[in-house]
C-alpha positions as CSV (number, residue, x, y, z in Angstrom):
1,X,8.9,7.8,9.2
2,X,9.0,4.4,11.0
3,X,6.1,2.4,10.4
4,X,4.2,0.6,12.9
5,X,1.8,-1.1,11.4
6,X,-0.4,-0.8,8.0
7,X,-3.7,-1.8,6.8
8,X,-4.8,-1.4,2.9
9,X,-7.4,-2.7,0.6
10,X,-7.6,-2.3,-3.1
11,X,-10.0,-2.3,-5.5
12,X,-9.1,-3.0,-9.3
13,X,-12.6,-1.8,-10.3
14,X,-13.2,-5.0,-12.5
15,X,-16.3,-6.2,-13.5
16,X,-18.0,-9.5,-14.4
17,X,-19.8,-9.6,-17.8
18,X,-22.8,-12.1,-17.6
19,X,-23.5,-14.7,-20.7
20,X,-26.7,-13.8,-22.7
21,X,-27.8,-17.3,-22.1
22,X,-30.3,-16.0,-18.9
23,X,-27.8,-18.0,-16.5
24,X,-25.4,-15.9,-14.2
25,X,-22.2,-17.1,-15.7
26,X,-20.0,-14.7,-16.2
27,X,-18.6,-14.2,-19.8
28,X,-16.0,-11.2,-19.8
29,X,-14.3,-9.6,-17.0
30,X,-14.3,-5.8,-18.1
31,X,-12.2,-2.9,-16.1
32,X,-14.6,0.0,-14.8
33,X,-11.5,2.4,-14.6
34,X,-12.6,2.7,-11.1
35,X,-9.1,2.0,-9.2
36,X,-8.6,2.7,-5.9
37,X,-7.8,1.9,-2.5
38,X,-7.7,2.5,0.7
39,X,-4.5,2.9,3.6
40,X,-3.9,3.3,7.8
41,X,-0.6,3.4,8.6
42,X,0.2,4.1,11.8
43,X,4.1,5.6,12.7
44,X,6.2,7.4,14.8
45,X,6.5,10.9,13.4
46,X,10.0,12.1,13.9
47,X,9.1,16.4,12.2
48,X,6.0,17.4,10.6
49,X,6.6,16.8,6.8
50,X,3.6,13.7,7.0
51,X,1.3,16.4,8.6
52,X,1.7,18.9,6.4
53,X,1.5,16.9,3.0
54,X,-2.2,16.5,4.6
55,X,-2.3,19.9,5.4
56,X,-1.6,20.9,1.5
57,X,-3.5,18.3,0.3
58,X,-0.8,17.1,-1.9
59,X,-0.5,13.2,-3.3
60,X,2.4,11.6,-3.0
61,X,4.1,8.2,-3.4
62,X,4.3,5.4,-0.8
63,X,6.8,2.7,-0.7
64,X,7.3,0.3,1.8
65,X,9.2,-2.5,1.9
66,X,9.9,-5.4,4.2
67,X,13.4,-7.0,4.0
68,X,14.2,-10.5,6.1
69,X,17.5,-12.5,6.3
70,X,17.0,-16.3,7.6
71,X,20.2,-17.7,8.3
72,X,19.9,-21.3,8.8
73,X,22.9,-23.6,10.5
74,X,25.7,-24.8,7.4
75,X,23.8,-22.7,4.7
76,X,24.2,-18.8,3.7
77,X,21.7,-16.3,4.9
78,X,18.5,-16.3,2.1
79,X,17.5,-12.5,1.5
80,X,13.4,-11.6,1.2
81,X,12.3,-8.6,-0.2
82,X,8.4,-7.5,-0.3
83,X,8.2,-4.0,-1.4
84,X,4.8,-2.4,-2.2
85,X,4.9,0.8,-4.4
86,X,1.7,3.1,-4.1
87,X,2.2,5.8,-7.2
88,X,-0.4,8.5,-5.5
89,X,-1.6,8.3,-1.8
90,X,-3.5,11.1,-0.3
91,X,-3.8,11.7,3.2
92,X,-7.9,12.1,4.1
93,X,-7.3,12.0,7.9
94,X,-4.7,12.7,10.2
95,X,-4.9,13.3,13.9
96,X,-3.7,16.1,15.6
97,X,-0.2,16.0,17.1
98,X,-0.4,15.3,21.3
99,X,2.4,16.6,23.0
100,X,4.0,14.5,25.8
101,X,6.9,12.8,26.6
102,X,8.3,9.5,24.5
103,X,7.6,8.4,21.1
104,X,4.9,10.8,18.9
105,X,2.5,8.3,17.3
106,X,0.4,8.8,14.7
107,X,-2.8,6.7,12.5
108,X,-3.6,8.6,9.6
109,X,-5.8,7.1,6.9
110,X,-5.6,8.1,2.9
111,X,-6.6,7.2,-0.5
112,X,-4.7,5.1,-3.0
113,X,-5.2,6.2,-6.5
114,X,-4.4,4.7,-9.3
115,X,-1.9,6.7,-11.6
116,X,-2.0,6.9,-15.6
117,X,1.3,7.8,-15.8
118,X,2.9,4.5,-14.4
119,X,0.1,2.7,-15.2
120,X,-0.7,0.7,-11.9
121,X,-2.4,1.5,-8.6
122,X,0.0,-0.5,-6.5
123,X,3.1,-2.3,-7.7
124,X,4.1,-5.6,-5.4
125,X,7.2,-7.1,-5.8
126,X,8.9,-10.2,-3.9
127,X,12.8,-11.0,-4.6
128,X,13.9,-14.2,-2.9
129,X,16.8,-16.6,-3.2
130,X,14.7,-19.8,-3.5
131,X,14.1,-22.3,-6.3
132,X,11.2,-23.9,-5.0
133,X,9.4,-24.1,-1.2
């Protein structure tokens, strides 16, 4: 699919442990297990294998990554690389497909979840060329 645009939140389900002094400082920071998030992407759907992983309710993995080459004047091009993994997503909405003429767009929206096997709920990665900015 070709991505147009993307929206996500997530929540690492951490939780700030007071002092037993009677003050509101926070002593600990404690995980609730209660990882999730959520996404809206919105593509171009070019068959129906998006729609009918909603359809079957099934999970599946997301990654999308945004590459960029800057070539500046008397230097060599500097790569960036941001690259977001998403171990389970599941599809909660989709719309239905509109027939017409041109480009097929769709916004679904979906659940991030995190995943015991890998051990994260998203991974985010950034590979540059640069010492220093």
């Amino acid at each position: 699919m070709d991505l147009e645009t993307l929206n996500f939140t997530l929540d690492n389900g951490l939780v700030g442990v007071p002092l037993l002094n009677n003050t509101n400082l926070i002593g600990k920071i404690l995980g609730d297990t209660f990882r999730l998030g959520t996404i809206a992407p919105t593509f171009r759907m070019t068959d129906l294998a998006q729609y009918n992983k909603f359809r079957d309710w099934t999970q599946q993995a997301f990654e999308i990554k945004f590459t960029s080459n800057e070539e500046l004047p008397g230097h060599s091009p500097h790569v960036y690389e941001l690259t977001f993994v998403f171990p389970k997503v599941r599809y909660t909405a989709f719309p239905p497909l509109i027939a017409g003429s041109g480009r097929i767009m769709a916004a679904a929206t979906g659940k991030i979840k995190y995943d015991s096997v890998a051990g994260y709920l998203a991974q985010v990665t950034l590979k540059n060329d640069k010492a220093s900015y």
